[in-house]
N, C-alpha and C positions, 0 to 999 in steps of 0.2 A: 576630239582631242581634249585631255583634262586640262582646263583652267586652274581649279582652285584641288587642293588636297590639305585634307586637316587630320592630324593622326596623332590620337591619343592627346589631346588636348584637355589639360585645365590649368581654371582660372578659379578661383578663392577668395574669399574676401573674409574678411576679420579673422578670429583667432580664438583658442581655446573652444568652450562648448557656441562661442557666437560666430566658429568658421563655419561659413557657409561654400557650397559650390557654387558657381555661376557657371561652369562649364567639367564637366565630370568625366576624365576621359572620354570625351568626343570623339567621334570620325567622319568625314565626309570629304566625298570630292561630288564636284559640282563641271560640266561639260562648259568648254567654252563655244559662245554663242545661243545657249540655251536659256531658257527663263525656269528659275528657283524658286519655287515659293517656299518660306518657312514658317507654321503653325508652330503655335505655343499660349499658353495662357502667361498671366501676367507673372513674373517670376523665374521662368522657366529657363531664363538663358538668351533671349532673344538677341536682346539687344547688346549682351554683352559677345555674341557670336560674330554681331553686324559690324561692332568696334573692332574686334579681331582682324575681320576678315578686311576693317579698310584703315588698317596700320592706326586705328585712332588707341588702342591699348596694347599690353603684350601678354601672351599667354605665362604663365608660373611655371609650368611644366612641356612637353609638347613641340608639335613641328605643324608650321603652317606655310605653305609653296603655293607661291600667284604666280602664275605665267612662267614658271621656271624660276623667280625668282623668291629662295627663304627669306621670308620676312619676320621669322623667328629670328631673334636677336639681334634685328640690325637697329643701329644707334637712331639716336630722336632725328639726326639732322637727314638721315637714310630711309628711316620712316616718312618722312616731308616730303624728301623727292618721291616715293611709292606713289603717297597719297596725289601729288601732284602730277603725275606720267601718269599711273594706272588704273583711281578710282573715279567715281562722281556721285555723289550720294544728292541723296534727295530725303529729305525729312520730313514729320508730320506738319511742323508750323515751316513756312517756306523760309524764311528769315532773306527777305532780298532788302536790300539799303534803300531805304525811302523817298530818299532825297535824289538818287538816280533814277535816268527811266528806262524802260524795259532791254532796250540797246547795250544801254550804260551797265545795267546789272549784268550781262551777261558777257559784254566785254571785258569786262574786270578781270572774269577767270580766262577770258582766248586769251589775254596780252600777257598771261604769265604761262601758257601752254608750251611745248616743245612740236606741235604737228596739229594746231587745232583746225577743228572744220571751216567748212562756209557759214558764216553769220544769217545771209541770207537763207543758205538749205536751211539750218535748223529751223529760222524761223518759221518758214512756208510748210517743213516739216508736221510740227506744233500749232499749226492755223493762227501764229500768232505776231505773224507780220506787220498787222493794219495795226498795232498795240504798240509797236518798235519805239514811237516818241512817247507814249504816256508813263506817267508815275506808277507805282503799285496800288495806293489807295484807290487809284481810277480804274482798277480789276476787280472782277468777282475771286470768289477764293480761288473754284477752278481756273481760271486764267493764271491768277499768280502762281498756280501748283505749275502748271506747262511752261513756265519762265524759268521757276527753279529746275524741272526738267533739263530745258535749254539747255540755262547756264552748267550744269552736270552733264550735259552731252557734248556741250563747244569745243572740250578739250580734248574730244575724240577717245575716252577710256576705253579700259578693253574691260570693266566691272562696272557695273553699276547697280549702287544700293542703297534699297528704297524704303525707310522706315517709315511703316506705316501709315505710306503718302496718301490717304485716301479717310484717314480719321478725324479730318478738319470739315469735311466736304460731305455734302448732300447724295443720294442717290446716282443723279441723272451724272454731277460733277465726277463723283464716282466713276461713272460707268467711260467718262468723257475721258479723263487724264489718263486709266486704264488704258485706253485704247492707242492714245500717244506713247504709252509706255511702250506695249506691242508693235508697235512701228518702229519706234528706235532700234527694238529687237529684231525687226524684218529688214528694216532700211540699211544698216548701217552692221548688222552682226554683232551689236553690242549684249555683252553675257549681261544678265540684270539678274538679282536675288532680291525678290520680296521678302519683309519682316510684317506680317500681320497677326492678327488675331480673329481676321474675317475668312470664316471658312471657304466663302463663295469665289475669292478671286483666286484659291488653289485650282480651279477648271480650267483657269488658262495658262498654269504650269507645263513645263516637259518635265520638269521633278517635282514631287512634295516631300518635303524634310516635315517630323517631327519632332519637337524638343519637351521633355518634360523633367522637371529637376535638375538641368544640367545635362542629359544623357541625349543619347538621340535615341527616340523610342519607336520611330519607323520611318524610314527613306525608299523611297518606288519612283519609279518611272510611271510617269500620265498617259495612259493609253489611250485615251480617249477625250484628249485636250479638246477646251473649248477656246472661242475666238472671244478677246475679250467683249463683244457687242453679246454674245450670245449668255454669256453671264449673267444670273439671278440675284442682283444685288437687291 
């Protein structure tokens, strides 16, 4: 069943000879329950596709439909609730509050949820249970990445999006929080869309999107997914 559908989308920035595209008549729809991954070099669109697609911007032109519902033109305080019911993003630097611990981070986001999970599943999920009372300075990167995780899955979304969660992190971390990624996507049927720039982690796609200038410059089905352990990071 289609989750996301983006048609004829764009996004612009400046004006006269210094308008640029960030999104150039676009198209895609994306399966729900499946994992996305989208390639691009720097410039390309990325991350302005990732802001679209989690109500954080609005297209200039364009129709963009999550779960049935357009999130084309709906008001900033409509937008809030999207982002709040439907997404969970995860970023490159984790940004979790310092001063709380790993519980506490992640509660934050269940106590404003409408249907969120078990605190416990997630954590036991994520291996990162035995960590439930410490601060974040007391993690390695990868840990704090599976915290942000977490706190992006507590809320039970039916999207999850992931920029470039793996650009802070070493190989092995790499290969580690990947793997928690894939279980959220197994466990729980959450649709996830990767934003990278690393070729290697499109193996464990069921789509690869490509973006170059704004356009989409090739979209396929992975016929021959890999499991993220099996990945060549």
């Amino acid at each position: 069943m289609e989750l996301i559908s983006l048609k004829n989308a764009v996004k612009k920035y400046g004006s006269g000879e210094n308008e640029v595209y960030a999104l150039n008549h676009a198209e895609l729809t994306i399966e729900e329950g499946k994992i996305c991954v989208i390639l691009g070099p720097s410039g390309s669109g990325k991350s302005t596709l990732l802001n679209m697609l989690g109500g954080l911007d609005s297209l200039d032109t364009g129709e963009l439909t999550v779960a049935g519902r357009k999130v084309t033109g709906l008001s900033q305080d409509e937008r809030t609730d999207y982002r709040r019911e439907d997404v969970g993003f995860v970023f490159q630097f984790y940004n979790l509050i310092p001063d709380l611990t790993v519980e506490e981070n992640i509660e934050v986001v269940a106590d404003i949820a409408d249907n969120p999970l078990d605190l416990r599943e997630v954590l036991e999920a994520l291996d990162i249970e035995k960590y439930r009372r410490r601060f974040p300075a007391e993690l390695s990167g990868g840990q704090q990445q599976r915290v942000a995780i977490a706190r992006a899955m507590i809320k039970n979304p039916r999207l999850l999006l992931c920029d470039e969660l793996t650009g802070a992190l070493d190989t092995k971390a790499s290969g580690q929080v990947l793997k928690f990624v894939e279980k959220m996507n197994d466990q729980f049927g959450t649709t996830v869309v990767i934003i990278t720039h690393n070729e290697a982690i499109a193996g464990m796609a069921d789509q690869i999107v490509r973006l170059k200038d704004g356009r989409i410059s090739g979209n396929f089905r992975n016929e021959h997914r890999l499991r993220a352990a099996e990945l060549a990071l």
